[in-house]
N, C-alpha and C positions, 0 to 999 in steps of 0.2 A: 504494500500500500504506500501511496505516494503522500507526503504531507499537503493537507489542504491548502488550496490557494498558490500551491509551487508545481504544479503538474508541467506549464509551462515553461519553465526556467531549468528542469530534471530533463525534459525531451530535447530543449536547446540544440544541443549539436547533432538530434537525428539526423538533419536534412544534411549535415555534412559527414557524417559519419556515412550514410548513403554514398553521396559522391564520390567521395574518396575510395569507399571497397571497390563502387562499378569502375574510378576510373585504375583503380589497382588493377582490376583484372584484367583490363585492355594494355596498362601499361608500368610495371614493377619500378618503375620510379615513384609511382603513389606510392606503395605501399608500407613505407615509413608513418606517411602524413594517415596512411588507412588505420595503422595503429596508434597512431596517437589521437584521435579522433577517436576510436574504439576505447581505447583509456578514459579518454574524459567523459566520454556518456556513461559508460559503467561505476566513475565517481561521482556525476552527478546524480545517478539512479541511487545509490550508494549515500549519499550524503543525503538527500530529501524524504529515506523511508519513514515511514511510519507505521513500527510494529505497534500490535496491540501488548498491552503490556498486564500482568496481574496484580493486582491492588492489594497491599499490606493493610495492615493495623496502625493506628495513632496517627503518627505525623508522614508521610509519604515524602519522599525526593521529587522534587519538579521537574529531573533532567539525569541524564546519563552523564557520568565524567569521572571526575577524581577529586574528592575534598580539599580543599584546601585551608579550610577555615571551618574550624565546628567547636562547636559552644551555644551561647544564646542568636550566634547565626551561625549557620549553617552555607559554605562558598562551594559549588562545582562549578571547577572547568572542563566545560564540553572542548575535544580539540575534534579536529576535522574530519575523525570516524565515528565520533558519536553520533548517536540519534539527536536532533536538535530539536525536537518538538517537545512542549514543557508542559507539565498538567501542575493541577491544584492540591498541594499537600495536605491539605482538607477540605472538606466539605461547608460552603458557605456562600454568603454574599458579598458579590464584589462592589464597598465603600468607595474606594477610588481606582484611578486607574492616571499616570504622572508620566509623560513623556518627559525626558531632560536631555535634550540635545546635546551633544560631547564629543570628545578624541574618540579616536580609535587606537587605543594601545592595546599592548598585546593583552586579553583578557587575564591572564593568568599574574599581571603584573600591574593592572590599572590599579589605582588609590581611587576609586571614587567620583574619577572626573572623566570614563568614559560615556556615552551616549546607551540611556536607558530607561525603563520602561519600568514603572514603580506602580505596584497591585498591590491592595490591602482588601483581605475578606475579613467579613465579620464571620466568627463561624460558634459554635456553643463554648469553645473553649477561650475565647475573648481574639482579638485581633491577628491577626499574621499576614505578615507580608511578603510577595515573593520579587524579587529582583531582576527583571531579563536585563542581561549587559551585554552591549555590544564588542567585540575583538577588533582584531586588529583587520580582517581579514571581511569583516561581518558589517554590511553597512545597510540592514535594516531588520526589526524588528516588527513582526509580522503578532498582533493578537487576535484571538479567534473570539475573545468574550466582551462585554460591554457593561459599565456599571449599574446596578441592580440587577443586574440578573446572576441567579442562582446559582454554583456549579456545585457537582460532585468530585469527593474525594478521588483525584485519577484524572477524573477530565481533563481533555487538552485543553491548555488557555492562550497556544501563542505556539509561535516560531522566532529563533532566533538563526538569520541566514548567515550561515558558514558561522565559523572558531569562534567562543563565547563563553559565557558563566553565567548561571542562576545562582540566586542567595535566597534565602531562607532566614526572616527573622521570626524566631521561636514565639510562641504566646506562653505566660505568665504558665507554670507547671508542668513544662515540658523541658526535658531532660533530652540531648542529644545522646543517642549512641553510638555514631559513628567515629571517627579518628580520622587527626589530617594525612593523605598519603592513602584513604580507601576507597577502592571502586566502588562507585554507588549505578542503580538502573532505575528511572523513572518510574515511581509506585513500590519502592523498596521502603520499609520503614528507617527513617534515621533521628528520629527522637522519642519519647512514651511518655503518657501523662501517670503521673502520680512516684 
């Protein structure tokens, strides 16, 4: 399955990927340009899936990547073979929703002042926010929800295109269990209440 809204941007180099085999087989000087053209559509196809994913207990991961930051937030960076589509670490109402225009530094190394995308749901366990951040690499952020409307624990709520980070700021009783340096998969639990 291809992430919403990027079906376009994944098939991008068909029509040359096309080209390039036919004119390969008429003439073996394509045939560089045939595989390199064949590389990039199979990492674009590659880079925009959207696996369905199974949904943990308590607090959920919004994104596939590598911790970087975990405590009362929680930091993954997605790098260029993760899934990049982000769901809602619980179940709630989305209060706001904050574009902040910014850099594009390398995700895994921004302070704060890359370009991103600030969601707060209300949900029964009090506020939590999730953070889509733009990379170096990533020059838009794509969300699939709208404030007040409802989502569930897992729901996709967005896309971040190409190399990025989701953040997780925890609500009041939630305990992270993950550690910096561990693979996390979107709907993996990484904090618990009580």
């Amino acid at each position: 399955m291809i992430a919403r809204g990027c079906l376009h941007i994944a098939m991008a180099p068909a029509p040359f990927t096309v080209l390039f085999v036919v004119l390969s087989l008429l003439n073996q000087v394509f045939v560089p340009l045939a595989l390199l053209v064949v590389l990039l559509q199979l990492f674009f196809l590659l880079f925009f899936r959207d696996p369905p994913r199974p949904v943990d207990d308590d607090v959920v991961s919004p994104a596939d990547g590598v911790v970087l930051e975990a405590g009362r937030r929680i930091s993954i960076f997605m790098n260029l073979w993760n899934v990049h589509v982000n769901r809602a670490p619980l179940r709630g109402t989305v209060t706001s929703m904050e574009h902040v225009p910014g850099r594009h530094a390398p995700a895994f190394r921004e302070h704060g002042d890359n370009e991103r995308l600030h969601i707060t749901l209300e949900t029964e366990h009090g506020d939590i926010s999730v953070v889509q951040i733009a990379g170096i690499v990533a020059r838009r952020i794509v969300p699939y929800i709208r404030e007040g409307e409802v989502v569930e624990k897992g729901q996709r709520i967005g896309i971040v295109r190409f190399g990025s980070k989701a953040t997780v700021e925890l609500p009041d009783g939630a305990t992270s269990i993950v550690s910096e340096g561990d693979r996390v998969r979107a709907g993996q639990t990484v904090a618990r209440f009580g």
